[in-house]
N, C-alpha and C positions, 0 to 999 in steps of 0.2 A: 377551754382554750385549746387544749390538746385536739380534738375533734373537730374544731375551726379549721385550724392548722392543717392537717391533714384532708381536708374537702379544699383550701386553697389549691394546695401541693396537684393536688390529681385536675384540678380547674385547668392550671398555667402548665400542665403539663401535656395535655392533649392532643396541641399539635405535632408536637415531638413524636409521641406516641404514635400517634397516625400513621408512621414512616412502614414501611416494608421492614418486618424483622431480618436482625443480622444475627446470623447464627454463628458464638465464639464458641471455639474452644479453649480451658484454661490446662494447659498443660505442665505440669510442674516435677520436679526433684526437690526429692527429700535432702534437707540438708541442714547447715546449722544456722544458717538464717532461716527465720520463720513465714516459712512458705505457707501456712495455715491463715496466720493473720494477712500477709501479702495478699492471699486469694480473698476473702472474705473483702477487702477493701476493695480492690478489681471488681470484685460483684456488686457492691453496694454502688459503685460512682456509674456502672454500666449499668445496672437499672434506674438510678436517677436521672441521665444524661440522655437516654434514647432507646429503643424499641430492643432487647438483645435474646434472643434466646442462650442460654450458655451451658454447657455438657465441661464436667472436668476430670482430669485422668491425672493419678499423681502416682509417682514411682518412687514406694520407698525402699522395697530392694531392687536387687539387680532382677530378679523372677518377674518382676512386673510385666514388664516391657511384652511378656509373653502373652501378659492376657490383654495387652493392645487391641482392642479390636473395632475401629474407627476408623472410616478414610478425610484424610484432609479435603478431598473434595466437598466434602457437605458440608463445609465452613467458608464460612468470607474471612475469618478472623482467628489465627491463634495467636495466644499469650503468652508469655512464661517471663517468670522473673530466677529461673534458672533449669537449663536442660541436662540431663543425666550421657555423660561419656559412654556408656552403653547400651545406648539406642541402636540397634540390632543392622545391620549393613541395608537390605532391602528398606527398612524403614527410612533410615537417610535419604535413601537414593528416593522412595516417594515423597519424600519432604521438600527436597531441592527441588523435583516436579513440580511439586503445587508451588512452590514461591517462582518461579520461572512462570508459569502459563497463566498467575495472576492471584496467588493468594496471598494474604498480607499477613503481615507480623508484626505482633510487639513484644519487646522484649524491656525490662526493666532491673535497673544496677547489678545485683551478682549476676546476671542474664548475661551478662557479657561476657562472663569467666565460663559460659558452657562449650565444652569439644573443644579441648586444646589441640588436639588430635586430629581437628577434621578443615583444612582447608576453607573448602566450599564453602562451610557454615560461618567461618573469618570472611568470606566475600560477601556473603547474606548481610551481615550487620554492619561491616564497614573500619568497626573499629572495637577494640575489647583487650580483656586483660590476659593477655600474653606476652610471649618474650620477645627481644629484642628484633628476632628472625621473621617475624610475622607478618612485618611491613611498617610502614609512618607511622609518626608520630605526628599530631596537627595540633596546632595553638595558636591563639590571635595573639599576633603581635600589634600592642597599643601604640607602640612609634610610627610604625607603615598604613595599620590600620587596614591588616589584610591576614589571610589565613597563612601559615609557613609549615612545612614539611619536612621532620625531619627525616631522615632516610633510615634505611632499615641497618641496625645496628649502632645506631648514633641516638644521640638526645637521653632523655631523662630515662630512667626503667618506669616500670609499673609499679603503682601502690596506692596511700591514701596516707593523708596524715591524721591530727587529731578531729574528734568529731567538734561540729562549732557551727554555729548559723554561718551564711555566708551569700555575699549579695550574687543573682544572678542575672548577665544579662543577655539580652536577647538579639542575635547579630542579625538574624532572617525576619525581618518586623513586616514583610509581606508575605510570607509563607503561612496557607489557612489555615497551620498550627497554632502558628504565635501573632496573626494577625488581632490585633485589637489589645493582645496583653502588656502592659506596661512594659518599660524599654528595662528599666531595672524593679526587681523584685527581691525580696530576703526568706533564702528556702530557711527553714526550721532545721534544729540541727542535727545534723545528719554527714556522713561518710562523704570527702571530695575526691571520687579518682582522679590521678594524673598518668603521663606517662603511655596512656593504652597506644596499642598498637593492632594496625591491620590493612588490608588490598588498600581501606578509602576507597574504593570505585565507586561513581554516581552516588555521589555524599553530598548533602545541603546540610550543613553545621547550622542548627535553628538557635541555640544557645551558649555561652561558654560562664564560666564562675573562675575567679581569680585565685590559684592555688597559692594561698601566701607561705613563704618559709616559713616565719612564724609559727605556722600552725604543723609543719612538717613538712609541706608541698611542694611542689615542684619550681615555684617562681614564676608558673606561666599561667594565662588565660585558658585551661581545658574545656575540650568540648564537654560536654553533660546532657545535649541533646541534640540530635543530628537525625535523619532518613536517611534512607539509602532506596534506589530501584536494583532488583534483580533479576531477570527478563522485564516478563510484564507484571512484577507484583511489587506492591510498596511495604518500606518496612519502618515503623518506628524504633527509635530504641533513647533510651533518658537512664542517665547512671546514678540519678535520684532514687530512693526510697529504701534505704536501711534498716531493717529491723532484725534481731536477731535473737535467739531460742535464750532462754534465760541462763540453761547449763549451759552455752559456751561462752558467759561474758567473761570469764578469764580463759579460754584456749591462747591466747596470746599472753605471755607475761609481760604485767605491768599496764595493761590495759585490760576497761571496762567496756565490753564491744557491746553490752546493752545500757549506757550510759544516756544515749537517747531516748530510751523507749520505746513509744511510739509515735515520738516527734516526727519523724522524716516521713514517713507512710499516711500521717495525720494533715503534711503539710496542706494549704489549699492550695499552693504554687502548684506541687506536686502532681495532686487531685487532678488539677487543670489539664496539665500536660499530659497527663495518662487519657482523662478522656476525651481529650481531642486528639490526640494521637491515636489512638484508639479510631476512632468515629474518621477520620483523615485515611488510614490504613485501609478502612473496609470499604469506605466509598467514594474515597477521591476528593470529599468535600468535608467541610468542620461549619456547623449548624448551634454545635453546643455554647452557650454564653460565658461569660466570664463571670463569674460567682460574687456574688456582695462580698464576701468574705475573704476576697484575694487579697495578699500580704503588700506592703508597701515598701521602697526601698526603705525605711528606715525598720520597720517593723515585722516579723514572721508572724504566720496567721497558723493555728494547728487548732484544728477544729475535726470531732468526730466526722465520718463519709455522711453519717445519718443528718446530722444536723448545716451542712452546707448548703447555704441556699444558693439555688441553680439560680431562680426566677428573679432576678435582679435585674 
């Protein structure tokens, strides 16, 4: 059966395959979320999904950065689900370049807490976990039934409350992210930011999840998944997918921050979003299917990267 299986897989998968490789790079910090497993899943859904060659560079001391020795120009695609504060001044500056002259990016949940420090990198992603000073705050409001803006130094702070399934729904239902995926789905459960702040410039908010107090939350619709353009390059970013190093599930007192496991990372909601935002980033276009295995609003679906079937 096994061997079946597998001669189907590589069958239904070949027109995909056919495509012109896109060469990512996974670029990551070392942190106490688990960047290990994170990347590992990035790799498994990005060779399922389409053609990728993929190189990855991970910085767990500060000394890394030295032995960098990579140019962004030889990628259509970098990833990170978190960037290191000292990433060295010329390296910045060619980062901005390539996202400016048309490299893309995706960036995924603590991803958004990278470079509190650097402006710029707040303009790349749109919106992330910073202070009040950074810039808006954006949330649907379900009475108007439109996005609202809070201004810088006003509205909710940054955080997240308890971890908890939670439905999401999808506000951009034409955009070739989310075109074709259910209007509501139920992510697996996992960390809800609120509160983020940042520029917003040339933002399409693709998603938002309802932050209930209840759970700790803000009381509002947050984004969870949005683009941004910066010159000519597209960028995703989804504040889905929390998994965290086993020694720090008590750094916070009174909380268990590996209480999910590897529900959120496992999601297929998740999965989705990652690789069509992904495959949307590096070529403008989303060709990937929506998985048999996609969650429904009442239901979460957590399913290994290995075992999701694409060919539905």
């Amino acid at each position: 059966m096994k061997k079946t299986i597998v001669i189907v897989l590589l069958t239904f998968s070949l027109p995909l395959f056919s495509q012109e490789k896109i060469n990512v790079q996974f670029l990551q910090n070392e942190y106490a979320h688990d960047v290990d497993i994170k990347t590992k899943v990035f790799e498994e859904v990005l060779y399922k999904t389409g053609n990728y060659s993929i190189d990855k560079f991970f910085v767990r001391e500060k000394e890394d950065w030295e032995k960098f020795n990579y140019n962004f120009e030889d990628y259509q695609l970098i990833i990170s689900s978190r960037l290191g504060g000292d990433m060295p001044e010329k390296l910045r500056n060619e980062f901005v370049d390539y996202i400016a002259k048309g490299g893309s990016l995706v960036i995924t949940h603590q991803g958004v807490s990278s470079f509190y420090d650097w402006p710029k990198f707040h303009e790349i992603i749109g919106l992330g976990w910073y202070e009040s000073d950074a810039g808006e705050h954006i949330f649907w409001n379900e009475k108007t039934e439109n996005f609202v803006r809070t201004p810088i130094f006003h509205g909710v702070g940054v955080g997240h409350g308890k971890q908890h399934e939670f439905i999401v729904t999808m506000r951009d239902t034409e955009h070739p992210i989310s075109k074709g995926i259910p209007v509501k789905w139920m992510q697996s459960k996992d960390e809800l930011y609120h509160g983020l702040r940042g520029p917003a410039q040339n933002i399409t908010v693709i998603a938002t999840a309802y932050s209930d107090k209840n759970t700790w939350g803000s009381g509002d619709h947050e984004p969870i998944a949005w683009t941004t353009n910066f010159g000519k390059g597209r960028v995703f970013v989804t504040v889905l997918g929390h998994v965290m190093k086993e020694e720090f599930k008590n750094a916070i007192k009174g909380i268990n921050s590996c209480e999910n496991k590897n529900e959120a990372i496992y999601s297929v909601g998740f999965q989705t979003l990652f690789a069509r935002g992904a495959e949307w980033a590096a070529t403008g276009k989303v060709t990937t299917r929506i998985p048999h295995d996609f969650p429904s609003e009442k239901e979460s679906s957590t399913v290994e990267p290995s075992k999701v079937n694409w060919n539905n």
